[in-house]
KELODO-922423 format. One record per residue: x, y, z of N, C-alpha, C in turn; residue number from 0; residue in one letter. Coordinates in steps of 0.001 Angstrom, whole numbers, always signed. Layout:
       n_u       n_v       n_w      ca_u      ca_v      ca_w       c_u       c_v       c_w   seq   type
         X         Y         Z         X         Y         Z         X         Y         Z   NUM      A
...
***
This chain:
       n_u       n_v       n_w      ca_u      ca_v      ca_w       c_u       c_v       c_w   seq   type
     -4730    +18433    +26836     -4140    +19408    +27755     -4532    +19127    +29200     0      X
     -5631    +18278    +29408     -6347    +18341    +30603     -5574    +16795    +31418     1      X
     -6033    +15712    +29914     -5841    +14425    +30575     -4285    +14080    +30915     2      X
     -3586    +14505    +29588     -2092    +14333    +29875     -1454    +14026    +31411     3      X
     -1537    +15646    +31549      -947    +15834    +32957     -1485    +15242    +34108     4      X
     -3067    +14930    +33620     -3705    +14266    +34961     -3178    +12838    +35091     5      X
     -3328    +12027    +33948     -2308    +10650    +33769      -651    +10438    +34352     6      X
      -355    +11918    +34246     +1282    +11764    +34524      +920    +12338    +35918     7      X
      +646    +13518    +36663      +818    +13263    +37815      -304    +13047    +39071     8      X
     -1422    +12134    +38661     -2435    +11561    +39200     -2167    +10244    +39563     9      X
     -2717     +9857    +38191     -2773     +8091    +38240     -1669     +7191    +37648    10      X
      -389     +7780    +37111      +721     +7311    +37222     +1113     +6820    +38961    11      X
     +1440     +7556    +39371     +2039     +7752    +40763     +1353     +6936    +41540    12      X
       -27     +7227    +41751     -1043     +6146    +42439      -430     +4209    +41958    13      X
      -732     +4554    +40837      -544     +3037    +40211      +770     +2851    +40518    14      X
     +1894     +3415    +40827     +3199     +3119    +41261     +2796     +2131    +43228    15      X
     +2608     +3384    +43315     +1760     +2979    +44737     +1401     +1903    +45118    16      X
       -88     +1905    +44158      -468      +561    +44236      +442      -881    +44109    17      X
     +1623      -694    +43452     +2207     -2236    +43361     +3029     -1939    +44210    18      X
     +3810     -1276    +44920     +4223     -1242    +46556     +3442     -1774    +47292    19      X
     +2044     -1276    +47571     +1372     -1601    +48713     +1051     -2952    +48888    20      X
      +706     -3567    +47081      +192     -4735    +47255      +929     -6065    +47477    21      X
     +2080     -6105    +48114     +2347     -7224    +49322     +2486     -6852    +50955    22      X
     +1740     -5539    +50621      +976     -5975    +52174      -683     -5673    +52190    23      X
     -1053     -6147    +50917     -2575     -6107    +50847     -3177     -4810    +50943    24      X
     -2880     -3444    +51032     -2908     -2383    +51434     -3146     -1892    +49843    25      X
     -3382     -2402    +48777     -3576     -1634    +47613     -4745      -467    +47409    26      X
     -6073      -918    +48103     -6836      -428    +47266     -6970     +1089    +47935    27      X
     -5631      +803    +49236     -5949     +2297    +49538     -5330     +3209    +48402    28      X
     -4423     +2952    +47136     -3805     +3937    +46310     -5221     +3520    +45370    29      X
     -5899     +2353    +44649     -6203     +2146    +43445     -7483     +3186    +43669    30      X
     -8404     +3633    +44705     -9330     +4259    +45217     -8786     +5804    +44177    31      X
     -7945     +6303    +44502     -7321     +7584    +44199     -7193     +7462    +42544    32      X
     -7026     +6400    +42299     -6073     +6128    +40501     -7476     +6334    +40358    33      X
     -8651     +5606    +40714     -9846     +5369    +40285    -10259     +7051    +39835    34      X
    -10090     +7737    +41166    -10954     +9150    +40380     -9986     +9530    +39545    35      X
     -9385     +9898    +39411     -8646    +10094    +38025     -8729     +9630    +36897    36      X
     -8669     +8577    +36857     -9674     +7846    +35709    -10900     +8387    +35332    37      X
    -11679     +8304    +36268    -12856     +8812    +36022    -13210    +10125    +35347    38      X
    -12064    +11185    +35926    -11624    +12483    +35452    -11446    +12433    +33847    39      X
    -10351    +11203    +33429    -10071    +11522    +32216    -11367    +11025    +31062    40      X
    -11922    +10082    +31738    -13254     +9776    +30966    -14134    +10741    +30663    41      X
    -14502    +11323    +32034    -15255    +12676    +32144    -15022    +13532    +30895    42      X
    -13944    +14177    +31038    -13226    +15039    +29881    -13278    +14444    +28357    43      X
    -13030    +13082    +28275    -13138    +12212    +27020    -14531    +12606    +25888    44      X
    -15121    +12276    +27182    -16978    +12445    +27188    -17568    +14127    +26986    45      X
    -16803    +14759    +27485    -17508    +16270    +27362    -16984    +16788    +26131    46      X
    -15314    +16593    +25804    -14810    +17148    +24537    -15796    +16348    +23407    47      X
    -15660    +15171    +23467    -16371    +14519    +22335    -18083    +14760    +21959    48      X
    -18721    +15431    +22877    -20260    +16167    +23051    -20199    +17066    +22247    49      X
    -18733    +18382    +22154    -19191    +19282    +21587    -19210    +19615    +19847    50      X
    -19937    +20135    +19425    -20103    +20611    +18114    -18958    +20677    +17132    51      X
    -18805    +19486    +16259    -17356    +19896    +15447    -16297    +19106    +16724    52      X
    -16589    +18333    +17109    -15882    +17703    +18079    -14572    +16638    +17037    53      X
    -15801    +15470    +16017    -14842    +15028    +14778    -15945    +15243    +13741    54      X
    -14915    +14882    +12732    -15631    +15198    +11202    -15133    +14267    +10162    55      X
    -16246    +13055    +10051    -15986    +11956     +8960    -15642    +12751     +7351    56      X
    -14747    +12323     +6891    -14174    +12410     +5757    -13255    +11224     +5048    57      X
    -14097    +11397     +3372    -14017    +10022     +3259    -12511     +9287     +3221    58      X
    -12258     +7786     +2755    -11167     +7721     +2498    -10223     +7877     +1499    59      X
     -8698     +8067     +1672     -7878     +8804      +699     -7652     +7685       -29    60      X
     -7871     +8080     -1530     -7430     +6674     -2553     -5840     +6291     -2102    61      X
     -5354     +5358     -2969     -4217     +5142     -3154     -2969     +6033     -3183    62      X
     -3151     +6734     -4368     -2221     +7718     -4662     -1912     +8840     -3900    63      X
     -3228     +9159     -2994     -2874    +10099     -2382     -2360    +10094     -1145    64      X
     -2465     +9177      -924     -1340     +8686      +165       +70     +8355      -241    65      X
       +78     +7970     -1495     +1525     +7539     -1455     +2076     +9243     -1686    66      X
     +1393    +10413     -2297     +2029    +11365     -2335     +2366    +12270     -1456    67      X
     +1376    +11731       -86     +1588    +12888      +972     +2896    +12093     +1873    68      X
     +2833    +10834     +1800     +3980    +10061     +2255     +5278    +10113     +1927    69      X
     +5242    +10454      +320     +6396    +10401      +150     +6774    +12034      +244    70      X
     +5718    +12970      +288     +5922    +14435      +420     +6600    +14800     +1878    71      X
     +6096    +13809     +2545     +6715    +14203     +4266     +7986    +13524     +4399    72      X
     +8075    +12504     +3619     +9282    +11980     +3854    +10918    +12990     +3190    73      X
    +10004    +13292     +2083    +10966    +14556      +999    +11629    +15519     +2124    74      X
    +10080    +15974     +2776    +10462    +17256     +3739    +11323    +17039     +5242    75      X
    +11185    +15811     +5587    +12168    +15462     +6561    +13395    +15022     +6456    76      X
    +13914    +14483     +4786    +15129    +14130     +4859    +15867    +14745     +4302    77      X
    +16099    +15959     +3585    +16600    +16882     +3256    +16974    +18567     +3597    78      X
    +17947    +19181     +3657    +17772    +20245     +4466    +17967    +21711     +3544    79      X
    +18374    +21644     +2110    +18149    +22478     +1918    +17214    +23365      +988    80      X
    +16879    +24173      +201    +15754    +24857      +127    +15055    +24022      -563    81      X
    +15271    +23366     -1254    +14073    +22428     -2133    +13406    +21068     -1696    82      X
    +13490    +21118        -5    +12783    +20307      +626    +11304    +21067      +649    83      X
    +11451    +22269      +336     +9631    +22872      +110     +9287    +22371     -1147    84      X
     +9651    +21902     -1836     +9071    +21412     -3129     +8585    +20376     -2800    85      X
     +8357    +19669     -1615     +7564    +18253     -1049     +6318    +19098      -560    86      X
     +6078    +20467      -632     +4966    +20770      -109     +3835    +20528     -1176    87      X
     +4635    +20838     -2563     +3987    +20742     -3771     +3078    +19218     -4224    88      X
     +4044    +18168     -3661     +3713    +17002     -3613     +2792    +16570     -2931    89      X
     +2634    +17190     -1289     +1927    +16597      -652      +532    +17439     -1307    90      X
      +312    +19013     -1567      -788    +19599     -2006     -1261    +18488     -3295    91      X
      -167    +17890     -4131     -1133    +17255     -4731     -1866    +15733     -4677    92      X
     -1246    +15182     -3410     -1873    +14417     -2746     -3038    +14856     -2187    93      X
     -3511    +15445     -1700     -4708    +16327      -989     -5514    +16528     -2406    94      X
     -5348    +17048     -3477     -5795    +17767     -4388     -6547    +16134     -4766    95      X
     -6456    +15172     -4922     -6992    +13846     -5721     -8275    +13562     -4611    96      X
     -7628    +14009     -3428     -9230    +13349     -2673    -10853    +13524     -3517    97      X
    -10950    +14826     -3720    -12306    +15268     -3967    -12538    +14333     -5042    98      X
    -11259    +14413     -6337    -11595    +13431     -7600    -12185    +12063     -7496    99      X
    -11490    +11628     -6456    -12181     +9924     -6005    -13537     +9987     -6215   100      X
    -13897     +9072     -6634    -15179     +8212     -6973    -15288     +6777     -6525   101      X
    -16134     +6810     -4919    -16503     +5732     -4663    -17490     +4706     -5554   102      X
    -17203     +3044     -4632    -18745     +2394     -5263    -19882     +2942     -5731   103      X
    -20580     +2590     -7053    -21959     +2849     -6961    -22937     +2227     -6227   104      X
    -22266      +959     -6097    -23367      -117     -5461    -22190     -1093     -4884   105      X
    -22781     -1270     -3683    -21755     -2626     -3040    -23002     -3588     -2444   106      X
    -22348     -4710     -2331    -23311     -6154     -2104    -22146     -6894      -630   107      X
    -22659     -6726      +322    -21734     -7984      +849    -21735     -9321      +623   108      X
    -20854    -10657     +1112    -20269    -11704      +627    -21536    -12423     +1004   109      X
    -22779    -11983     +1524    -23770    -12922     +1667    -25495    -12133     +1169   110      X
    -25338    -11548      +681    -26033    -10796      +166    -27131    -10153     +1057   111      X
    -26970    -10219     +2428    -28131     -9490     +3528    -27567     -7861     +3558   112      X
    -26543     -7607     +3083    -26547     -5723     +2871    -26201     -5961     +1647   113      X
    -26619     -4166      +957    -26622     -3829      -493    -26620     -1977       +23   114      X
    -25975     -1303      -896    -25737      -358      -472    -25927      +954     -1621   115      X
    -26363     +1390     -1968    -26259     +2557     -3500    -25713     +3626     -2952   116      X
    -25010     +4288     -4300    -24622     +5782     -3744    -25423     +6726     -4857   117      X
    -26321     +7865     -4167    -26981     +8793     -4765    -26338    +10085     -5833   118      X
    -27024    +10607     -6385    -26362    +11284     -7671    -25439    +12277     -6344   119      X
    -25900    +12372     -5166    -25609    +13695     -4679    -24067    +13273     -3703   120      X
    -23931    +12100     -3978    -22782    +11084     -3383    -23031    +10627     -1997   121      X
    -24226    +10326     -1021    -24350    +10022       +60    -24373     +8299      -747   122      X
    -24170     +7612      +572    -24799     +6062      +916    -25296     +5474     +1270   123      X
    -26925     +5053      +675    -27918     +4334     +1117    -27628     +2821     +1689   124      X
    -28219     +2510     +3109    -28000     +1030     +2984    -29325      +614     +2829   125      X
    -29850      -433     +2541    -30835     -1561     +2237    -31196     -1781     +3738   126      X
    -30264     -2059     +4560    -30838     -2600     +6133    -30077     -1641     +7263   127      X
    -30556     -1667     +8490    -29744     -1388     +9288    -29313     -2095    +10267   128      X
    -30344     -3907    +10160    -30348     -4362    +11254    -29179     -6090    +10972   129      X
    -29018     -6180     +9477    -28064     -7155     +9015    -26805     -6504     +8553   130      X
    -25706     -7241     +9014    -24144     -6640     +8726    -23883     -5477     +9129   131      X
    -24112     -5268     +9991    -23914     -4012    +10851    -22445     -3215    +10468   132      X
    -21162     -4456    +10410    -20207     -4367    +10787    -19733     -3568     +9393   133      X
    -20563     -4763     +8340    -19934     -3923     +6858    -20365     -2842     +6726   134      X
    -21651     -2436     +7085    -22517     -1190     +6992    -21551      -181     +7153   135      X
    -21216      -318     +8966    -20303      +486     +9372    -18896     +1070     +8684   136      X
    -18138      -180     +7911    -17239      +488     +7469    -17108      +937     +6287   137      X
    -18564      +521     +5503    -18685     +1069     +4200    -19160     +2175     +4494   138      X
    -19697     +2856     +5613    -20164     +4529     +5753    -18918     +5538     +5904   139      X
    -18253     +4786     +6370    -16769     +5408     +7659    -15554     +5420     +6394   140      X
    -15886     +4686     +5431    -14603     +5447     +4074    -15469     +6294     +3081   141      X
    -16662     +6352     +3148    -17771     +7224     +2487    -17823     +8601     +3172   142      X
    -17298     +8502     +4029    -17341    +10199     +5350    -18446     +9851     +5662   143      X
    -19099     +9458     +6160    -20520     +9441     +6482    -21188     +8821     +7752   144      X
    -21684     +9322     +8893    -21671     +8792    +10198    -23257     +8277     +9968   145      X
    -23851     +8498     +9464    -25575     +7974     +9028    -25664     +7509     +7425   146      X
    -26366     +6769     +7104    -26482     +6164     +5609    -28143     +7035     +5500   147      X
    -27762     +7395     +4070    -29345     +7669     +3703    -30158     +7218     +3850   148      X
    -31496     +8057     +3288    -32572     +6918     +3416    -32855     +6170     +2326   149      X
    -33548     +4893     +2783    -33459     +3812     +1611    -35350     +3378     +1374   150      X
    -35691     +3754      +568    -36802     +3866       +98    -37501     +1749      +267   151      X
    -38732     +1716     +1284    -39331      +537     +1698    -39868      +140      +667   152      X
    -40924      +508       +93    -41825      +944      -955    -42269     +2142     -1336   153      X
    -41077     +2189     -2358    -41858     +3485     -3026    -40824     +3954     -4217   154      X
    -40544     +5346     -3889    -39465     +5652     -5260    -38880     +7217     -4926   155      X
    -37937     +7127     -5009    -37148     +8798     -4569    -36661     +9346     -5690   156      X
    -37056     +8917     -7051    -36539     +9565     -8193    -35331     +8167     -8917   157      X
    -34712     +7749     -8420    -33130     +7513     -8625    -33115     +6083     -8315   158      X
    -34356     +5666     -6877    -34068     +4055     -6278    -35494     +4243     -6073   159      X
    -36403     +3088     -7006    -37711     +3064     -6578    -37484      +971     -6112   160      X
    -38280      +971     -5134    -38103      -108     -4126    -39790     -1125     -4197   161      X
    -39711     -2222     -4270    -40983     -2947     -3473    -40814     -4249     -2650   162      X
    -41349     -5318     -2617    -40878     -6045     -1902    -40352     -7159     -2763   163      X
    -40249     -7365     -3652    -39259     -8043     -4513    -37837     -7816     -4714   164      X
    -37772     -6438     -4630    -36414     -5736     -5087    -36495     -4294     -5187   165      X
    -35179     -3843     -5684    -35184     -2434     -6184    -34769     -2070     -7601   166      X
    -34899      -989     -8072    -34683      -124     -9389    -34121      +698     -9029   167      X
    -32328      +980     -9484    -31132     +1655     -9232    -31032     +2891    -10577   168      X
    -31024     +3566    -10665    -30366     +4667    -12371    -29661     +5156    -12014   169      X
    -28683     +4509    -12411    -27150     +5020    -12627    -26368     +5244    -13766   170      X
    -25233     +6188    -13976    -24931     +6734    -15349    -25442     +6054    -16737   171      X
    -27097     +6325    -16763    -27670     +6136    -17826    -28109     +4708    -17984   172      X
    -27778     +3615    -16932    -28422     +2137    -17161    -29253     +2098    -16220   173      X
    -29687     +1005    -15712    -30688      +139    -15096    -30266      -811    -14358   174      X
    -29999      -548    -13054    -29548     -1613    -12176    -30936     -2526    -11439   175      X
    -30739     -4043    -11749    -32100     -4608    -10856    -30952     -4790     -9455   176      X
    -31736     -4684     -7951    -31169     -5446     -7257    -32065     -6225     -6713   177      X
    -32104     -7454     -6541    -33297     -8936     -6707    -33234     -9279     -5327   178      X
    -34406     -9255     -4832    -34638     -9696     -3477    -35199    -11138     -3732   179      X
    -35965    -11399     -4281    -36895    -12700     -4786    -36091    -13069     -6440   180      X
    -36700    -14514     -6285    -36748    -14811     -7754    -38053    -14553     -8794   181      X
    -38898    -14357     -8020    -40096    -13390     -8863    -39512    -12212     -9786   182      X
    -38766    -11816     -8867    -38754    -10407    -10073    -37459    -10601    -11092   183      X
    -36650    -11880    -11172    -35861    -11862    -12591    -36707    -12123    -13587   184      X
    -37916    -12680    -13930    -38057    -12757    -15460    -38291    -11009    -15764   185      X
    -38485    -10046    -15205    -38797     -8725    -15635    -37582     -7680    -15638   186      X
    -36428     -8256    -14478    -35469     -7318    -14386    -34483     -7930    -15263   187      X
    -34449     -9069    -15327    -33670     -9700    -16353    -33641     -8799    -17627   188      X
    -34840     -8267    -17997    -35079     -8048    -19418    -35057     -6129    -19446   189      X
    -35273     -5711    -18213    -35194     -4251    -18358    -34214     -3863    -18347   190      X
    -33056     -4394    -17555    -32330     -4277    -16677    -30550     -4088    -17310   191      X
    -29811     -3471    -17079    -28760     -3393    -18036    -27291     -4747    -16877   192      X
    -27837     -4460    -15450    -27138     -5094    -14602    -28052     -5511    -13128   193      X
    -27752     -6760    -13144    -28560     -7712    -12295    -27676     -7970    -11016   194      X
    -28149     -7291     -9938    -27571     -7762     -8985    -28495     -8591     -8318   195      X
    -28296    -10078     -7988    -29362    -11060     -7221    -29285    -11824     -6280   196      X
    -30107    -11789     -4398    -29667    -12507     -3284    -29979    -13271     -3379   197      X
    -30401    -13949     -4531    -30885    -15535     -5266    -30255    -15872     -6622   198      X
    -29845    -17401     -6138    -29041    -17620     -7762    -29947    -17291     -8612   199      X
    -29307    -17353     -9873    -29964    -16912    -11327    -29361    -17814    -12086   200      X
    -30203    -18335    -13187    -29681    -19058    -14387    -29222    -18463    -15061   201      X
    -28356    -18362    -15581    -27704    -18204    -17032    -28195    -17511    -18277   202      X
    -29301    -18520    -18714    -29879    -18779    -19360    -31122    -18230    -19364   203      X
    -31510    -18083    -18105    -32973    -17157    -18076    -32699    -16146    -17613   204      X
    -32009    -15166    -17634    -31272    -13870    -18029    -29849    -13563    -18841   205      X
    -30218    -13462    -20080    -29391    -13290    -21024    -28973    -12357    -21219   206      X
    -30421    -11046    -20951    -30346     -9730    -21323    -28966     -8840    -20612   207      X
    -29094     -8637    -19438    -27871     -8052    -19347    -26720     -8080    -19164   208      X
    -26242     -7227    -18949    -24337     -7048    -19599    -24099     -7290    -18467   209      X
    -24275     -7356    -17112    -23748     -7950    -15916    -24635     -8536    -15149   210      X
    -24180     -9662    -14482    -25380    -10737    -13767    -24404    -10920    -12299   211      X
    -24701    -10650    -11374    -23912    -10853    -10174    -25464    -11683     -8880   212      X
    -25048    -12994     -8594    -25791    -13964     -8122    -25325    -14183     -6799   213      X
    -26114    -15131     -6029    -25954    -15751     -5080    -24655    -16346     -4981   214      X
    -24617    -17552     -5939    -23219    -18375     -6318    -21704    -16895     -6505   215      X
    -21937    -16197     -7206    -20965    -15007     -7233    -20629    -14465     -6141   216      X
    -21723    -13612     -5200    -21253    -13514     -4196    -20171    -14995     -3086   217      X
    -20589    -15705     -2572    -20260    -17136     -2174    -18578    -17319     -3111   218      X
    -18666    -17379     -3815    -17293    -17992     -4465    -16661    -16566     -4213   219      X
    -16869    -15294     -4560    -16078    -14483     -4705    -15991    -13381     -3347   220      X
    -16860    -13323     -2769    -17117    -12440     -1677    -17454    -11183     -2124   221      X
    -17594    -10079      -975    -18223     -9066     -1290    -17674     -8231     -2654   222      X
    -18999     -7365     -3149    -18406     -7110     -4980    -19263     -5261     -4590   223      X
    -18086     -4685     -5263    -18356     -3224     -5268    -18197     -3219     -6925   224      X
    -19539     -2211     -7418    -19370     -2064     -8783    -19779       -99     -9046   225      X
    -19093      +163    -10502    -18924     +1510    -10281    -19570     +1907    -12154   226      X
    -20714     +2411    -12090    -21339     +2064    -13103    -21552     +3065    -13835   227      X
    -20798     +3482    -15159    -21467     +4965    -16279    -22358     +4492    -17594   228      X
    -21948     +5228    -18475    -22445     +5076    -19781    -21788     +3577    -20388   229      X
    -20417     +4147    -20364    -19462     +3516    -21638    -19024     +2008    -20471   230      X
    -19253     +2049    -19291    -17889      +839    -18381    -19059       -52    -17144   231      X
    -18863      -686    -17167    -19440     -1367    -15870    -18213     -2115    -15057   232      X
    -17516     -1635    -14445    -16559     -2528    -13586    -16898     -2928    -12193   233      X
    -16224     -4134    -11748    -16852     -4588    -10879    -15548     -5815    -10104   234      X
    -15153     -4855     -9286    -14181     -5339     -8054    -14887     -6162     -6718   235      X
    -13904     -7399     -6691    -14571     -8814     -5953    -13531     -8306     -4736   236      X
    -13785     -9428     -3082    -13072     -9403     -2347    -11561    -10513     -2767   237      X
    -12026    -11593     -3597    -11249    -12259     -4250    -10309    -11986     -5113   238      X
    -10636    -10649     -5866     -9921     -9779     -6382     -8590     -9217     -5784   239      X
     -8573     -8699     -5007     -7764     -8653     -3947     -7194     -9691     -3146   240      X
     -7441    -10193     -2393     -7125    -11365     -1716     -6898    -13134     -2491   241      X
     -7131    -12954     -3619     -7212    -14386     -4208     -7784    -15335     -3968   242      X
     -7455    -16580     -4604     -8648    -17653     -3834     -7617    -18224     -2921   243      X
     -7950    -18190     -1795     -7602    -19135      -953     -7857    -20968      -569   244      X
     -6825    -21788      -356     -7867    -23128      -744     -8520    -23512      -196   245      X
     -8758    -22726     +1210    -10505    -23107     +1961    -11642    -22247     +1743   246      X
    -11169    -21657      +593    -12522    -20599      -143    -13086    -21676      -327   247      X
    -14756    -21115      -762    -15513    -21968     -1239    -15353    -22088     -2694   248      X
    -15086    -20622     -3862    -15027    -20624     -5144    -13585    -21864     -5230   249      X
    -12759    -21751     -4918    -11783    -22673     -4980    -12442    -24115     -5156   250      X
    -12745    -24474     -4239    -13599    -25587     -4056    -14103    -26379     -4703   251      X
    -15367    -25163     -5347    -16185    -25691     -6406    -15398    -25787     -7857   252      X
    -14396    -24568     -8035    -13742    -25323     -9319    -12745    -26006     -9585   253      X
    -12803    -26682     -8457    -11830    -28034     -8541    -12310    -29222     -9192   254      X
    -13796    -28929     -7922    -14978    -30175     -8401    -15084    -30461     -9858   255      X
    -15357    -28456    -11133    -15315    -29003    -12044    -13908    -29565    -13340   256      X
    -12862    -29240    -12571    -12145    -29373    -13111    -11859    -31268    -12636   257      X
    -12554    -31681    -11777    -12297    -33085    -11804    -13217    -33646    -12368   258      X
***
């Protein structure tokens, strides 16, 4: 309400100005004027965005519920008579799926310097704050979440007990290792129902659990979000999505063994 009008009849007009004046060098007597105005709308930018409830992270809308509020607005704009309100129904139940979503339990980026858990209470812990900033960021920002929990150095919060080897994850009823060192696979290997590790792992010297996600895994496949209960362990790659491309590295290597 403030900046609008100041843009349209401030520093529009000025900036008109200014490219008149400037073939006779005479600009900066308009750009001086555009300038406070500018400054004005920053000002205002800066004070609305200070106050309380200014914005409010909320997480992101799955799939479906976008396609239902999309196709609900589209219902309601292209039709005119009374049963274009029946797109209201549609879009309410687009809205209605948000809460159901169930993010990652655990995400790993494509190089294994962030790792991320989500708590029984649904916040998102990161592992670092000072590597992958970027993924950090946008794995908080579809989580609703403008701060990541806290992530236990050494010690134990019930749910994620931590040392300097690794951590201990409990999630719907298993045992997640996430492996900082190769010290701690001969033990998480064997407790452990799912091995997440920023060091390759053999094969062979972890047998025990039902999922092994490595160094080499990350690298060939890129970043891996996994979503973990009783009965399912699934576990979505960036490759998954995107495919292999032939200057991936996983590409690469199974060419090698296929030659």
């Amino acid at each position: 309400m403030i900046s609008i009008p100041l843009t349209g009849l401030w520093i529009m007009p000025w900036a008109m100005a200014a490219f008149a004046l400037m073939p006779f060098g005479l600009e900066g007597l308009a750009l001086a004027p555009m300038g406070w105005g500018i400054e004005a709308v920053i000002a205002v930018a800066r004070t609305v965005s200070a106050w309380p409830g200014a914005s409010m992270p909320v997480a992101a809308m799955p799939i479906a519920g976008i396609v239902l509020v999309a196709f609900g607005g589209v219902w309601l704009c292209l039709w005119r008579e009374k049963w274009r309100w029946a797109s209201l129904i549609v879009m309410a139940a687009g809205l209605a799926v948000i809460p159901n979503q169930r993010g990652p339990d655990i995400l790993i980026d494509g190089f294994g310097r962030l790792m991320a858990v989500r708590s029984d209470d649904g916040a998102l812990a990161l592992s670092t704050r000072k590597a992958a900033k970027f993924e950090g960021k946008i794995w908080l920002r579809r989580s609703g979440q403008q701060t990541p929990a806290d992530w236990p150095r050494e010690g134990d919060d019930g749910q994620l007990a931590c040392d300097s080897l690794g951590c201990i994850f409990h999630i719907g009823g298993r045992i997640v290792a996430l492996v900082l060192d190769e010290a701690a696979l001969d033990e998480d290997c064997f407790a452990a129902s799912v091995v997440v590790s920023r060091v390759p792992v053999r094969r062979l010297r972890c047998r025990h659990p039902d999922r092994v996600i490595d160094r080499f895994d990350l690298w060939h496949r890129g970043a891996h979000a996994l979503w973990v209960s009783d009965n399912e362990i699934r576990v979505e790659s960036v490759a998954d999505f995107c495919g292999t491309r032939p200057w991936s590295p996983g590409r690469k290597s199974r060419k090698r063994r296929r030659d």
